[in-house]
C-alpha positions in Angstrom: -35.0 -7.5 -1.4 -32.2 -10.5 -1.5 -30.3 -7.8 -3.7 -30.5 -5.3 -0.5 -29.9 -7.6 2.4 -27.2 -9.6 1.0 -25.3 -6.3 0.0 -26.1 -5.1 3.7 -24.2 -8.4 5.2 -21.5 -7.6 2.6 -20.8 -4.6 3.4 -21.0 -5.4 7.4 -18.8 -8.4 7.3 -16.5 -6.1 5.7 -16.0 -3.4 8.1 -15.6 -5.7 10.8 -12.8 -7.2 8.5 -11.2 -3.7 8.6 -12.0 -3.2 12.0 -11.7 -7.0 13.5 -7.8 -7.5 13.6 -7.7 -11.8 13.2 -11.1 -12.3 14.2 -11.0 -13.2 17.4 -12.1 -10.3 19.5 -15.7 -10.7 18.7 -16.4 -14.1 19.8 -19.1 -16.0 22.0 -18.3 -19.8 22.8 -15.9 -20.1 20.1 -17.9 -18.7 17.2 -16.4 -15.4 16.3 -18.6 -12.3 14.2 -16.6 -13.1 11.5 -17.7 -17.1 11.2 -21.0 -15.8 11.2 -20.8 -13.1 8.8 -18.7 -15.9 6.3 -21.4 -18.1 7.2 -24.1 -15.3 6.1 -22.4 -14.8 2.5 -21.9 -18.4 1.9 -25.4 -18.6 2.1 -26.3 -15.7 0.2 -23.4 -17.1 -2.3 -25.2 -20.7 -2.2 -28.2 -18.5 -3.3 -27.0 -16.7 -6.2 -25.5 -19.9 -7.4 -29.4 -21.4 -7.3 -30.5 -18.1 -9.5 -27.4 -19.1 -12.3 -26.2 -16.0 -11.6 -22.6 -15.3 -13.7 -19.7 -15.0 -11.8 -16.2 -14.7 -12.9 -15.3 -17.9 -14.2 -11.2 -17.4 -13.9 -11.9 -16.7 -10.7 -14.2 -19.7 -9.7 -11.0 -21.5 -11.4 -8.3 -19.9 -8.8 -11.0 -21.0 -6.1 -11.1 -24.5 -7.2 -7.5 -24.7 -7.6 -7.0 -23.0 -3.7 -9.6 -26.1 -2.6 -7.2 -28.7 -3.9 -4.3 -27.3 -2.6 -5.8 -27.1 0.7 -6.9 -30.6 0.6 -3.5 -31.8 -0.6 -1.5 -29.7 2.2 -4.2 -31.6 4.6 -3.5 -34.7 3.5 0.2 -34.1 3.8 -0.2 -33.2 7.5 -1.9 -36.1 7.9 0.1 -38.0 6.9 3.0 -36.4 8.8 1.0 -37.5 11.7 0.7 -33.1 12.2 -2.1 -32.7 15.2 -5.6 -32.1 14.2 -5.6 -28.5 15.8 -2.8 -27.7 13.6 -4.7 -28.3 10.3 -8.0 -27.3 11.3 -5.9 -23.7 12.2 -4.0 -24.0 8.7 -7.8 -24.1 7.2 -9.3 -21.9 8.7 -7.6 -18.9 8.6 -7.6 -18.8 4.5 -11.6 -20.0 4.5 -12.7 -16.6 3.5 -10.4 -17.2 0.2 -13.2 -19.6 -1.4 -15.1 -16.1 -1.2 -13.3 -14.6 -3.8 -15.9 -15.7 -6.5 -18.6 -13.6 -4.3 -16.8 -10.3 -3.4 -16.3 -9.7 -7.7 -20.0 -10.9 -8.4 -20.8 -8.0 -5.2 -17.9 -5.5 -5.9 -19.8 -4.9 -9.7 -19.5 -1.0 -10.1 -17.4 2.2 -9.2 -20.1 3.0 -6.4 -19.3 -0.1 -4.7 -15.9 0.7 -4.9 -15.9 3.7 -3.4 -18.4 2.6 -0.8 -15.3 0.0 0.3 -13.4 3.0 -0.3 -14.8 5.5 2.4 -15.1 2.4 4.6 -11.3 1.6 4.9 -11.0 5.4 6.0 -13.7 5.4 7.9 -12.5 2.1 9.9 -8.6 3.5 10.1 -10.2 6.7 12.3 -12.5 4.0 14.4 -9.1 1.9 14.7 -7.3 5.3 15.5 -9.7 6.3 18.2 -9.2 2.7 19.8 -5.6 3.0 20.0 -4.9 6.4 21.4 -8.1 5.5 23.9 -6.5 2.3 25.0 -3.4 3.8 25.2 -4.9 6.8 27.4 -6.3 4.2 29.8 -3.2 2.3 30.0 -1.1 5.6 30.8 -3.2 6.9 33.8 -3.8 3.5 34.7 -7.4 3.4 34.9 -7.2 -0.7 35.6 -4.5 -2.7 36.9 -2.0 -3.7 34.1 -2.0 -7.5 35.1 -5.9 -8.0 34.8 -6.0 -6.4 31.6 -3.1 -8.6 30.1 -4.8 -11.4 31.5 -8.0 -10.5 29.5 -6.8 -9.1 26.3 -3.2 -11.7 25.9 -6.2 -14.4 25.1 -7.4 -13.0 22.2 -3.6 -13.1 20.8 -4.8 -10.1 18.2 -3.2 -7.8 20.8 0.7 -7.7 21.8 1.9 -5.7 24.5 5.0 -3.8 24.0 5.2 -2.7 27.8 2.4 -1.0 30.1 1.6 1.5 27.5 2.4 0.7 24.0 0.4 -2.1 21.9 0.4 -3.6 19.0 -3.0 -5.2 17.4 -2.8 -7.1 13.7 -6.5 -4.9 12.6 -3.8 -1.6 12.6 -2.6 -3.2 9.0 -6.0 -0.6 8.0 -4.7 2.4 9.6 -1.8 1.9 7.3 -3.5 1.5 4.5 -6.4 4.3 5.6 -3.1 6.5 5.4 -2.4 6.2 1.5 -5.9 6.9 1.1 -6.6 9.8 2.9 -3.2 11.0 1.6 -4.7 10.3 -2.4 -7.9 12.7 -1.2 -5.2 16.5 -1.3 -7.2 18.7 1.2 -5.9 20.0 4.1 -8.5 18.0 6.8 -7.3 14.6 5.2 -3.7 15.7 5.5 -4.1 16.5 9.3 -6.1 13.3 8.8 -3.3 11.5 7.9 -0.6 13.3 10.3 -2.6 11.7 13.1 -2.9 8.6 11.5 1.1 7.8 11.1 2.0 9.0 14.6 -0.5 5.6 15.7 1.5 3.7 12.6 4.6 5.3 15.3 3.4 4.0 18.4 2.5 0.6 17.6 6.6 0.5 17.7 6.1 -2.0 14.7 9.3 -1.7 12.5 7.1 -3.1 9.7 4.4 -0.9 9.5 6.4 2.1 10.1 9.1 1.7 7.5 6.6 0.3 4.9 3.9 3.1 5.5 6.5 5.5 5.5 8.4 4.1 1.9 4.6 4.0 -0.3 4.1 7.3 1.2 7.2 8.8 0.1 6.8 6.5 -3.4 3.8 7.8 -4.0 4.6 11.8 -3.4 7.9 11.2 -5.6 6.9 9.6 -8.1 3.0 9.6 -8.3 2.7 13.1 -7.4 3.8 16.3 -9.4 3.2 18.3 -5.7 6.8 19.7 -5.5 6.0 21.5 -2.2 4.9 18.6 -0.7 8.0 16.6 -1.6 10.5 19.4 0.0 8.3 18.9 3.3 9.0 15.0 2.8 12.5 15.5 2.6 12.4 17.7 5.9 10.0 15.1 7.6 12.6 12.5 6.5 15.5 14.8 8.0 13.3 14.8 11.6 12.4 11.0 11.2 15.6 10.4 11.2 16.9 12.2 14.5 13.8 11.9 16.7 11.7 8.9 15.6 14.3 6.3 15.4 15.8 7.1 18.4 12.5 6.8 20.1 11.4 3.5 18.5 15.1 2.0 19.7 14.9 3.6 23.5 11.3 2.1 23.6 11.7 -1.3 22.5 13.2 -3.3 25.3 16.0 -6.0 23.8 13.3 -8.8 24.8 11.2 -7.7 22.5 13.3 -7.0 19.5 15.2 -10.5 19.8 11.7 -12.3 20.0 10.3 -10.1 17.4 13.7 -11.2 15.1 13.3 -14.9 16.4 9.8 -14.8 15.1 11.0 -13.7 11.4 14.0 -16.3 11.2 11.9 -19.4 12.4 9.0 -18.3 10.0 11.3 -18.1 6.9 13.0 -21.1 7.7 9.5 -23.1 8.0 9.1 -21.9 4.7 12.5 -22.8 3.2 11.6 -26.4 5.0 
């Protein structure tokens, strides 16, 4: 029974991982669905613990090691007088990392890695359905723009590009959901995956486009020994070039690509710092 419930929560917690962007959509007076499902496995962790269950012991070691560097990075901010907001925030969003222990001891056989499998694909179609959706009811304007901003900006998962075009972090899956239904050769999870890259294309994310598009092409040149399918790259490569590119540059207003650039430089020179 603990075997079938635990595995249950697992494999929940992890679909709304996939599906769930940062976590914050799904949240009721500041608990979010994915406090409670790290809650539920700590528990069910705490359990197997109790049981002397065998875990991965090199991997117990990288989790004690990520608890002391955690604790020394706190203690640096604290001493750096760095508000308590600030290092609760730096905490918390790598919590699920003490984890890793667990999701080995669960992810113990090929069925349970093709179960995670099927569920990445499954969750890039849900994630697909959302975007093209949203998108539809921004186009015909089904709501005022300015109410749903004010709604959906406070979640901060979602960024607006204009009144029609979106980005939200959970799309990182429809990227990934791409290289796998690509792997699967049949002609369903190639229309599959057509579908998938043109929402890659309208997040107007530079990153995810270029990136998606460079394993893709990686994989098919290298990885595969379909020469057909590396000629229809090359022509797919050809038309990305002349009508993609333009589109992504007409469609991203200068705002946005000098605060998206800002973003990059300040970030890599707070690491450099």
């Amino acid at each position: 029974m603990l075997e079938k419930i635990s595995n249950f929560i697992f494999f929940l917690s992890l679909f709304e991982i996939f599906i769930g962007g940062g976590g914050n959509f799904f949240k009721y007076s500041g608990i979010s669905l994915r406090m409670v499902f790290f809650g539920l496995n700590m528990f069910f962790f705490a359990i197997y613990v109790l049981k002397k269950s065998k875990f991965n012991i090199t991997l117990v070691y990288i989790t004690l090691l990520f608890i002391i560097l955690h604790i020394l990075s706190t203690i640096i901010g604290i001493y750096n007088d760095a508000p308590l907001e600030y290092l609760k925030a730096n905490f918390q969003g790598s919590l699920i990392f003490i984890l890793l222990p667990y999701y080995a001891f669960k992810i113990n056989s090929i069925e349970k890695v093709e179960h995670i499998y099927s569920l990445i694909k499954k969750s890039a179609i849900v994630l697909v359905i959302f975007h093209f959706l949203f998108m539809y009811i921004l186009k015909i304007k089904l709501f005022d723009f300015n109410y749903i901003y004010a709604i959906i900006s406070q979640y901060q998962d979602i960024k607006f590009r204009d009144e029609q075009f979106f980005f939200y972090s959970g799309f990182i899956y429809i990227c990934i959901g791409i290289l796998f239904f690509i792997k699967d050769n049949t002609f369903k999870n190639k229309i599959i995956s057509i579908i998938l890259f043109i929402s890659v294309i309208a997040t107007l994310t530079r990153g995810f486009i270029f990136f998606t598009a460079f394993v893709v092409s990686l994989y098919y040149f290298i990885l595969s020994k379909n020469v057909k399918m590396k000629i229809y790259l090359i022509i797919l490569g050809i038309l990305f070039s002349i009508f993609i590119i333009p589109f992504l540059a007409e469609n991203r207003s200068e705002r946005s690509k000098y605060i998206s650039d800002d973003i990059r430089i300040q970030t890599n020179n707070e690491v450099i710092k």
